[in-house]
Every structure is written in structure tokens, then in C-alpha cells.
N, C-alpha and C positions, 0 to 999 in steps of 0.2 A: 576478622583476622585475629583481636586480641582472645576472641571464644577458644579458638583452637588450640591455643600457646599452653592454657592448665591441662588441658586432655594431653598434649605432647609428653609434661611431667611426668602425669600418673602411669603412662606405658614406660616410662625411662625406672622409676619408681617402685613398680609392682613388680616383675622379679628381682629386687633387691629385698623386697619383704618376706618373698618365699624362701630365700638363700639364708633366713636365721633360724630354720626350724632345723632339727637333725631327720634324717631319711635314714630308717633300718632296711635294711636286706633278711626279711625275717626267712628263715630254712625251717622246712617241715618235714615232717616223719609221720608213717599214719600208723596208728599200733591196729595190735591185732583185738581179737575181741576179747573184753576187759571192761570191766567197769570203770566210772571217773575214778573212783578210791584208789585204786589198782592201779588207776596208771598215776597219776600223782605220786603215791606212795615209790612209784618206777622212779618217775622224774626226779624227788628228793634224795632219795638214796644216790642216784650218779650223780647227781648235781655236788651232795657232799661228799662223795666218795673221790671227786675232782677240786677237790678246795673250795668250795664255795660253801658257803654261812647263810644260809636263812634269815631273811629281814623282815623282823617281825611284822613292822609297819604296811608292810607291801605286800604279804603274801596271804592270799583267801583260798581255801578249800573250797569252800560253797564258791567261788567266781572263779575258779581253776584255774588261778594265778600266782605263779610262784619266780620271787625275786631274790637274789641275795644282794646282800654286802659288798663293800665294794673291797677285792683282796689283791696284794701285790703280787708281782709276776717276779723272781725269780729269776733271773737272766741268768745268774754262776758266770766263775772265772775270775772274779773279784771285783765285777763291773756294777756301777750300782744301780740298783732294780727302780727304773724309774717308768715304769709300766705299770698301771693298776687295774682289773679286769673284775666287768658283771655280767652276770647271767637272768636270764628273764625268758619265762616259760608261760604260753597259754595254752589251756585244752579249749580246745572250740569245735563245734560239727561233730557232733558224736552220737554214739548208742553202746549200751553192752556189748550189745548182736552185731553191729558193725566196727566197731573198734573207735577211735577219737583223732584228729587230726593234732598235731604237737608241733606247735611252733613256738621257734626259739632264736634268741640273739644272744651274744658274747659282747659288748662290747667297753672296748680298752678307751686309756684315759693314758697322757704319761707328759714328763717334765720335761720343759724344752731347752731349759737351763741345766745343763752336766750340775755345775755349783752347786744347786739346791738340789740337787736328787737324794743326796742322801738324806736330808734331814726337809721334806717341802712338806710348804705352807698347803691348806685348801687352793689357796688363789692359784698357786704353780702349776695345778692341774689344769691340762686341757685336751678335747675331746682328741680321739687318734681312729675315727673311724670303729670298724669291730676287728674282732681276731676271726681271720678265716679259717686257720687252721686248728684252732681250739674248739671253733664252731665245727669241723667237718671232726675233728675225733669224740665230739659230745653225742652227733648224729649219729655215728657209727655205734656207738653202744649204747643211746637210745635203738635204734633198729634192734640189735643183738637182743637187748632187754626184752624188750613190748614185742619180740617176734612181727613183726610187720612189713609195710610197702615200705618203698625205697624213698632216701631222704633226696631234696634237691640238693643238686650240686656235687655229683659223686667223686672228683678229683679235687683230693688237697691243694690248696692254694700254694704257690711257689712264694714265699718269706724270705728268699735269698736274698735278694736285693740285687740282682745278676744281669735280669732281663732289663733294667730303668737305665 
């Protein structure tokens, strides 16, 4: 009887240790045919052409992995922008002759404290899931760009806050 009692733990336990990791929803796009360069070079041009800043630390051409910076969101109206959003791009599964698969994440950070928003600390930041609609307008002009198959997830996310 007492043998049972630690195994009882470890099941009470072990999905609490899975619930500290973060889970992306990565959205893919397949470009058309292109070499890595080419599409890379695709991927960085919208990626700044959408605000986002190249981190140098993070991003490899040779491992067809491209990250930015982490940049504030903008809200307007006079309310303070306590949103901060990244971008993160992989090429995987590819050929010239076939095109490359393009997966990618958005995801936002924001302060849960109004008070600090204007002026937060590192610590103030905390995770807020991804942007699903920054991620479906990234897709759409990745597709546009790289001429290709269709991204998952073809309807924009509803952000109202209407449906809760």
C-alpha cells in the first residue's frame, strides 16, 4: 500500500510539468518554386516591411531561421501600448524544383498592470499567447509574395472580444 502512494504523486505531478512549457500554433505557407535564398530574402523583406527588426543573435541563413526583435504594438486613441510582438520564421522541407514549406509564429507579450504600461520593467512582461490576426495578414502576403499553396487557417481570427 505505501509503494502506491509515490506513483499516485507522480500522475498528479506530471501534467503540471507539461503546463510550464509554451505550445505554438505554428501556420504554414508552401512557396512556390524558389530557391532557400529567394525565399528568405521574401521572408525578410515582409517581415520588415511589417515592423519587425532582425535579431541578430537568432537569425541563420544557412539553418533558414529568421527571428526578430521584440517591437511594441501600437494600439492609438491615446491608450498605452502595452502589447509587444515577435516574429519567428522556419524554411524546412524544401527543394528549388519543389518550392519550401514556411512556417511561422507572431507571438505577443503585454502588461497586465494599466500603471506600468507606460513606462514597464522586463519583469511586467507576460506571455499573451500569439496574434492570430497579425499571423493570418503575415500569411496572406507571404502566399502573395512566394506565389504558392494556401496558408492554414484561412479566416481571420475574431479580436473583438464580442463572442467571450
Amino acid at each position: 500500500m505505501m509503494l502506491s502512494m509515490p506513483r499516485t504523486w507522480w500522475l498528479v505531478l506530471l501534467p503540471m510539468t507539461a503546463s510550464c512549457g509554451t505550445v505554438y500554433n505554428w501556420r504554414e505557407v508552401r512557396s512556390g518554386p524558389a530557391t532557400q535564398a529567394e525565399v528568405y530574402d521574401a521572408v525578410e523583406y515582409l517581415a520588415r516591411t511589417d515592423g519587425f527588426q532582425r535579431s541578430e543573435g537568432e537569425c541563420d541563413r544557412g539553418l533558414a531561421v529568421w527571428a526578430s526583435r521584440w517591437r511594441y504594438r501600437q494600439i492609438g486613441l491615446g491608450r498605452p501600448g502595452r502589447y509587444k510582438l515577435r516574429a519567428e520564421v522556419l524554411l524546412e522541407n524544401g527543394s528549388k524544383e519543389e518550392g519550401w514549406v514556411v512556417r511561422y509564429i507572431i507571438e505577443q507579450q503585454k502588461v497586465k498592470d494599466l500603471g506600468r504600461s507606460l513606462d514597464p520593467a522586463e519583469t511586467d512582461w507576460s506571455n499573451d499567447g500569439q496574434d492570430g490576426e497579425r499571423e493570418f495578414l503575415f500569411g496572406q502576403r507571404l502566399q502573395m509574395r512566394l506565389g504558392a499553396g494556401a496558408a492554414t487557417g484561412r479566416e481571420p481570427p475574431d479580436n473583438s472580444g464580442r463572442g467571450r
